[in-house]
C-alpha positions, 0 to 999 in steps of 0.5 A: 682816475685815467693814467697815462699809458707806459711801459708797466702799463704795456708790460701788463697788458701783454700779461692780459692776453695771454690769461692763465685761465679763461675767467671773467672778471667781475665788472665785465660779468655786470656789463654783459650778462650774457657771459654766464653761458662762457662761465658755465662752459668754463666750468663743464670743460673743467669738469671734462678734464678731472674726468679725462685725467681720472680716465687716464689714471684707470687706464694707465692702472688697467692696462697689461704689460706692453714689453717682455723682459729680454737678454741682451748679449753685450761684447767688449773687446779690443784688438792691438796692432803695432804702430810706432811714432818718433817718439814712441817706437814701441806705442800700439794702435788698438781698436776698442769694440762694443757689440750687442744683440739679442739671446732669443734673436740669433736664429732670425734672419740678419734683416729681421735682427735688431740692431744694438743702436735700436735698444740703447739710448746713449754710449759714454766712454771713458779713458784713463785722463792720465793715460791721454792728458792732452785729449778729449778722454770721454767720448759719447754717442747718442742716438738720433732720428737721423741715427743710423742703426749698427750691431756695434761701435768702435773707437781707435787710438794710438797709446804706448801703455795700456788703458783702462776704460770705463764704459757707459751705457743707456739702454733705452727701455720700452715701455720707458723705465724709471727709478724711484725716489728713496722716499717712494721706493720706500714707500712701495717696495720697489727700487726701479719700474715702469710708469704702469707699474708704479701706478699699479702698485700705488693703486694697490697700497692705497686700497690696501691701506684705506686710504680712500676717504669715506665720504668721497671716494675720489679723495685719497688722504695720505699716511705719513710714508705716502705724505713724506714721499708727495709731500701733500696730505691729500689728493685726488685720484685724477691727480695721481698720475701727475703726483707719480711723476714728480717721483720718478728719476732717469735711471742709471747707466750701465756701468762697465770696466775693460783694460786694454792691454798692450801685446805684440801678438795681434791676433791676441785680444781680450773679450768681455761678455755680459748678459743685460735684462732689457725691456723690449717693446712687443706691442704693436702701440708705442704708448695707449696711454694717449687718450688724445691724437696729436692732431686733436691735441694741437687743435685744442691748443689752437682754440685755447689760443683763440680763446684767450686772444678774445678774452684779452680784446674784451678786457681792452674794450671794458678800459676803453669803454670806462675811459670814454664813460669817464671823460663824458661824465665830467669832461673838465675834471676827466682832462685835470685828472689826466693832467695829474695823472701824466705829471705824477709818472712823470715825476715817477719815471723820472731819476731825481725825485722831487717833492715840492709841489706836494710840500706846497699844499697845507694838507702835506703838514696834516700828514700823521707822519709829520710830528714822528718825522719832526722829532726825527729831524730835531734830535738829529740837530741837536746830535750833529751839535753835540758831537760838534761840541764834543770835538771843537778846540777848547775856547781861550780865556776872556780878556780884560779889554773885554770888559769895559765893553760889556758893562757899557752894552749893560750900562745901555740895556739900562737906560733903554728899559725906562723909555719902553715902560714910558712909551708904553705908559703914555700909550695906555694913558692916551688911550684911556683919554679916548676912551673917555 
């Protein structure tokens, strides 16, 4: 039956062009047999992906170490000179230093040095809130393309009591590092790891485990410490790499205390110095595990769109074309059928519902929900008059004027029942003379 078009129906057909996968349905399959050719290509192009991902998944297995654990030599420090304001003739105006370098660095040349700003991501630093109640005591830093690299940063302040503060740090780890859930640390042995390594020692625990099915070695069945950590009982080998990263967390920043204390000598300042290990990039990739160029990527992006956009015209010509079909089968009952269709969102459509015109057809009453629905409705009458029995005034005594009245209404019932009998006598008597 055709309906008329409204905002669901536009709502649903924005929905269509954009398909979560390129699928034909059904009727269009039978209206165009050629279309077994696009199914088949379907098919082939996800057979390419399960490959293209177990690929990925060997790769990222195989593939050596791209970064060398290095020390990084961090420096904090602050220098304090005096700064007296009206109202705190003995405050001090400090300067707060974060500085860092590479240990296996010092001997190059200052052009050929990293920067500190190269190997961190993010600098947070947090002061006493009692020490500056009425300013912003966390200050960040985070790093930017349009970031220029420093050996070190410093913050200046003006406080009349020393300060403890809290220093953050986010060290940018090449290859990228992540830290393990507890389920999946649990499960490897291991608290924090690249994505290589991860991938690496999964591999080796699987293999090590069995947990390869026999029949298909492309299926990995779960033990319960790996199911626990998954959360799935059983999953292919192209999606291991996917189920990895479902369990990897940012890792935690470095976290470092200094006090700044407060003293007339200038010259005095106090210095801490930490050594970090940090992973540093020395390959000359930045990842190898991209088996696709950006611009190959985004030129299948733009025929996946093409491709849907196609798909959503063929479906709209298939409702067109049942739409004209229709209409020529039968023209009158296509135009009564449109009618109602348009009066039935309407009514739809529109706040105050109404049911009349349905309760006028005899087929309404026929419903197997009327006689449910007229019990319904009795016994809730006959609740609403009980409770309004319940709660009248009690009725006053019958007077004795009333008497009277009611034997001359009895007096009268009387005297109207023989002429009934009569009347009905002589009708079956007249009509007993006719007869014969």
């Amino acid at each position: 039956m055709p309906k008329k078009k409204t905002k669901t129906d536009a709502r649903r057909r924005n929905v269509r062009r954009k398909p979560a996968s390129h699928v034909l349905t059904e009727s269009i399959k039978r209206l165009a047999p050629e279309s077994a050719h696009f199914t088949q290509l379907c098919d082939f192009e996800r057979k390419i992906d399960a490959l293209v991902e177990r690929k990925r998944a060997e790769v990222v297995v195989a593939q050596p170490a791209t970064a060398t654990r290095r020390t990084v030599r961090l420096f904090i420090s602050h220098v304090a000179t005096p700064h007296p304001t009206e109202t705190h003739p003995d405050a001090m105006k400090w300067s707060l230093r974060i500085e860092g370098r590479l240990l296996e660095e010092c001997n190059r040349r200052d052009r050929d040095r990293k920067r500190l700003a190269t190997f961190v991501n993010k600098i947070v630093i947090e002061f006493d809130p009692s020490t500056f109640p009425d300013k912003d005591n966390v200050i960040e830093w985070e790093r930017s393309p349009a970031s220029v690299d420093c050996d070190g940063f410093e913050i200046t302040r003006i406080s009349p009591l020393p300060v403890q503060a809290t220093v953050l740090l986010f060290f940018d780890h090449h290859p990228a590092r992540f830290k393990l859930n507890a389920a999946f640390a649990r499960v490897l042995h291991l608290r924090s790891a690249p994505e290589l390594d991860v991938n690496k020692h999964l591999w080796t625990y699987i293999r090590e485990h069995n947990l390869q099915d026999e029949r298909d070695r492309h299926v990995i069945r779960c033990d319960q410490p790996l199911q626990s950590a998954f959360g799935v009982g059983t999953f292919k080998v192209s999606e291991m790499a996917s189920l990895v990263r479902t369990c990897l967390l940012p890792m935690d920043p470095l976290r470092f205390a200094h006090t700044i204390q407060l003293e007339q000598n200038p010259n005095n300042h106090g210095e801490d110095v930490y050594d970090v290990e940090a992973d540093v990039d020395t390959s000359a990739s930045s990842s190898s595990t991209t088996l696709l160029s950006p611009e190959a990527q985004a030129q299948l992006e733009e025929l996946d769109t093409t491709i849907n956009t196609y798909l959503a015209a063929i479906s709209e010509a298939k409702d067109k074309r049942e739409f004209m079909l229709s209409f020529a089968d039968d023209p009158q009952r296509f135009i009564l059928s449109w009618v109602m269709s348009q009066l039935q969102d309407e009514k739809e459509a529109s706040t105050i519902a109404t049911i009349r015109q349905a309760t006028r057809a005899s087929e309404t009453f026929h419903q197997p929900w009327v006689p449910d629905a007229v019990l319904q409705y009795l016994s809730g009458e006959l609740e609403k008059r009980r409770q309004a029995t319940m709660q009248a005034p009690p009725s006053a005594p019958k007077l004795p004027q009333q008497q009277p009245q009611q034997q001359q209404q009895q007096q009268h019932q009387q005297q109207q029942q023989p002429h009934h009998h009569t009347g009905s006598l002589h009708q079956g008597t007249r009509s007993s003379t006719q007869r014969s």
